[in-house]
C-alpha positions in Angstrom: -9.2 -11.9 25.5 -8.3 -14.6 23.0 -8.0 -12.3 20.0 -6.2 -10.0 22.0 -4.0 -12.2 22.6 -3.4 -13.7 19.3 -2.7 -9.5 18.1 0.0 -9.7 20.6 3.3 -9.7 19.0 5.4 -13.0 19.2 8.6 -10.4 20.4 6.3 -8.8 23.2 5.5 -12.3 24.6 9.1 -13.0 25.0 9.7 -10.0 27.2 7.0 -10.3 29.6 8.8 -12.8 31.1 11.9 -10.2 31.8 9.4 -7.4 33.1 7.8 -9.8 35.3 10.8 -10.7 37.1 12.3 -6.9 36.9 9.0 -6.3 39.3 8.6 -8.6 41.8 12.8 -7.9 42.9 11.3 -4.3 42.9 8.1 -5.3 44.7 10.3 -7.7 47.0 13.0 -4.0 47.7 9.6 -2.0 48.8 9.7 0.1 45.7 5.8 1.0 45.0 6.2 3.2 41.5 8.3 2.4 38.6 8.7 4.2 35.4 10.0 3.0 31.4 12.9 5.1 31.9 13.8 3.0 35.3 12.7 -1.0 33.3 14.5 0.4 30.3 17.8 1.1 31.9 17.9 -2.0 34.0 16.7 -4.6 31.3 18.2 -2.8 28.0 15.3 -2.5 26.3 14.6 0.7 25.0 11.5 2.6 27.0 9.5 3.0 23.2 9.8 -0.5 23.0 8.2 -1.1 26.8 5.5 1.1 26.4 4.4 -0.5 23.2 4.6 -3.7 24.9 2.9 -2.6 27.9 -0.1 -0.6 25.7 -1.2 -4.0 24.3 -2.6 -4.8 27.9 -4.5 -1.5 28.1 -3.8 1.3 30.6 -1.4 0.0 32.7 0.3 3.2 34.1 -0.4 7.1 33.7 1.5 9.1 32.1 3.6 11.2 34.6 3.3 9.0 37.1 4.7 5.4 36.0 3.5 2.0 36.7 2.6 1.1 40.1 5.0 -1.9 40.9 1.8 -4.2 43.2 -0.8 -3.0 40.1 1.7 -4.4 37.7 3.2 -7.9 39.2 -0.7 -8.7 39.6 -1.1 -8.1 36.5 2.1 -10.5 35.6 0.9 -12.9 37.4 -2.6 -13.0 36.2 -1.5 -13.6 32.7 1.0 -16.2 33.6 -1.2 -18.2 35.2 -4.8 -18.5 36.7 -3.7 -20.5 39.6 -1.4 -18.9 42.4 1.1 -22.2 41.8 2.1 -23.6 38.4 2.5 -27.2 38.6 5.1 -28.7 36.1 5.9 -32.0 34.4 9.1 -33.5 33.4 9.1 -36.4 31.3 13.2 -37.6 31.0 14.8 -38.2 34.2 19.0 -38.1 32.9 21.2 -35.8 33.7 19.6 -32.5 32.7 16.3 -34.1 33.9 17.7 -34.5 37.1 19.4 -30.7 37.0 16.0 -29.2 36.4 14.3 -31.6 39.3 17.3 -30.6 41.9 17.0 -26.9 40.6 13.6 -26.7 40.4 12.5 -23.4 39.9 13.8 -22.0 43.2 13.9 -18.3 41.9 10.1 -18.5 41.2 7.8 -20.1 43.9 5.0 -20.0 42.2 6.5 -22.8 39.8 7.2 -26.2 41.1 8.1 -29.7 38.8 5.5 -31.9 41.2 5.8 -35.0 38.5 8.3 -36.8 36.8 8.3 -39.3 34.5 11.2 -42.0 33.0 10.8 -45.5 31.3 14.3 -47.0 33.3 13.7 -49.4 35.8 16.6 -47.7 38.0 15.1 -44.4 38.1 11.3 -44.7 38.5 10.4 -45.1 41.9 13.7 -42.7 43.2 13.6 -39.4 44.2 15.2 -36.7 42.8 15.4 -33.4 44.7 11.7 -33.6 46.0 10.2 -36.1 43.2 9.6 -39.3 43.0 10.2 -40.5 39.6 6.9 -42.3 37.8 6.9 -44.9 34.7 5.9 -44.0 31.5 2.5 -45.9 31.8 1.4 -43.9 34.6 2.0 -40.7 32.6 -1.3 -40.2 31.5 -3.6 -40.7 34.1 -1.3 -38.6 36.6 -0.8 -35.9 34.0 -4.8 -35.9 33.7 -5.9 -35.9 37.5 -2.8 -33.3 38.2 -3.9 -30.8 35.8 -0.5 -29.8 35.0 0.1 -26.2 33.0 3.2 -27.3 31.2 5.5 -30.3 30.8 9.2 -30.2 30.8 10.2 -32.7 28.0 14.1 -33.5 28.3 14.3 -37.2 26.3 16.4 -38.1 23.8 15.6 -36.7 20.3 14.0 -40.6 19.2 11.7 -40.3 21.7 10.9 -37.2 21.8 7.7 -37.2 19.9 6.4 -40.4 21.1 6.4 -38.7 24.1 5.0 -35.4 23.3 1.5 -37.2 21.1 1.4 -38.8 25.0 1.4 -35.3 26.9 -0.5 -33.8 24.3 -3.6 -37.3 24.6 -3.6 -35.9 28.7 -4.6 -32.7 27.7 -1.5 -30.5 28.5 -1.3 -27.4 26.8 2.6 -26.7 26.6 5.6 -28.3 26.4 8.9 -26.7 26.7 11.3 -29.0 24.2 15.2 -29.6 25.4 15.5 -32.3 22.8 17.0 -31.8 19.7 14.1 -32.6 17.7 11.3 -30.7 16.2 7.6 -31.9 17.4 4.6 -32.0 15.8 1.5 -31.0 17.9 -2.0 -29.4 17.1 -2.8 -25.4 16.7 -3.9 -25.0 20.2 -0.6 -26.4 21.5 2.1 -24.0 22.8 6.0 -25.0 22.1 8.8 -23.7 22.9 12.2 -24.9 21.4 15.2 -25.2 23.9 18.5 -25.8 21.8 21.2 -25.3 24.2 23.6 -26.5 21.0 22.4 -23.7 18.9 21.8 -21.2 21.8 26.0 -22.0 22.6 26.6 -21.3 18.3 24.5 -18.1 18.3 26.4 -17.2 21.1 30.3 -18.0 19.6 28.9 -16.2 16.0 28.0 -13.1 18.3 31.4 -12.8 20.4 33.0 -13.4 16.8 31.1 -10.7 15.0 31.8 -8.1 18.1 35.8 -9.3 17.5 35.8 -8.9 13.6 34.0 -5.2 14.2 36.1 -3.7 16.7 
């Protein structure tokens, strides 16, 4: 399953996330079948496009028929995660620390922030939404015997990496990155970059460009 998934395009990853949620409001309306015309029109994404993605995973629907909706969010769920909850981390307890810990994932269930970490001395020990707040030093050995999936790092950019090397030692095997700077951490370690700066640019340059052509 490992090469498989290494063959996966980076593009198809990215949208699995969209298709997942698509299926469970379908599952959660009663709606049993679903077809690429149906995900295509309510998502954007052209129905060439989901079937490629969807063929990567093997024979998930017949033709004619569709996709059954159960047979599919299954499916989703299985490759998000082995366990039925994903525990998450948050190292960074300031103000979008504290967003993320009040929000916390209440559209998905299955994910819950059950730690969080900070190095101020008025912040560990609180509780935020329905965490208590640890020190840094503790970070470790609770990241270890938790057996987080993911951490949520939201420090500032200096200590951003110091950070990360730390999550990375306790044997965590992604990290999604608020912080403005660019970590280093080995092969077998997922990353994902969250820039809400650039994000908010890419954004303006869109709006602009759809101005300028119309």
């Amino acid at each position: 399953m490992s090469n498989q998934k290494n063959n996966i395009p980076r593009a198809t990853l990215k949208r699995l996330p969209l298709y997942y949620r698509l299926v469970n409001q379908l599952h959660e309306k009663g709606i049993d079948r679903v077809n690429s015309k149906t995900i295509s029109e309510a998502l954007d994404i052209d129905s060439a496009s989901i079937r490629r993605d969807f063929s990567y995973f093997g024979e998930l629907g017949k033709k004619g028929y569709g996709y059954n909706v159960e047979s599919l969010l299954e499916f989703f769920k299985s490759k998000i995660s082995e366990s039925d909850t994903i525990k998450i981390g948050l190292v960074g307890v300031g103000n979008l620390g504290k967003a993320l810990l009040s929000y916390n994932f209440s559209i998905h269930d299955e994910m819950v922030i059950t730690e969080a970490f900070d190095i101020r001395d008025d912040i560990v020990g609180t509780k935020v939404g329905k965490v208590i707040v640890n020190k840094m030093e503790d970070l470790q050995s609770i990241l270890k015997s938790a057996e987080l999936d993911v951490v949520i790092l939201t420090t500032p950019g200096s200590a951003a990496q110091e950070a990360a090397d730390q999550i990375v030692d306790s044997g965590v095997k992604g990290i999604l990155n608020f912080t403005p700077t660019r970590i280093n951490v080995p092969d077998d370690v997922s990353v994902h970059q969250i820039d809400l700066g650039i994000e908010l640019q890419s954004l303006l340059f869109f709006m602009n460009n759809l101005r300028s052509s119309n």
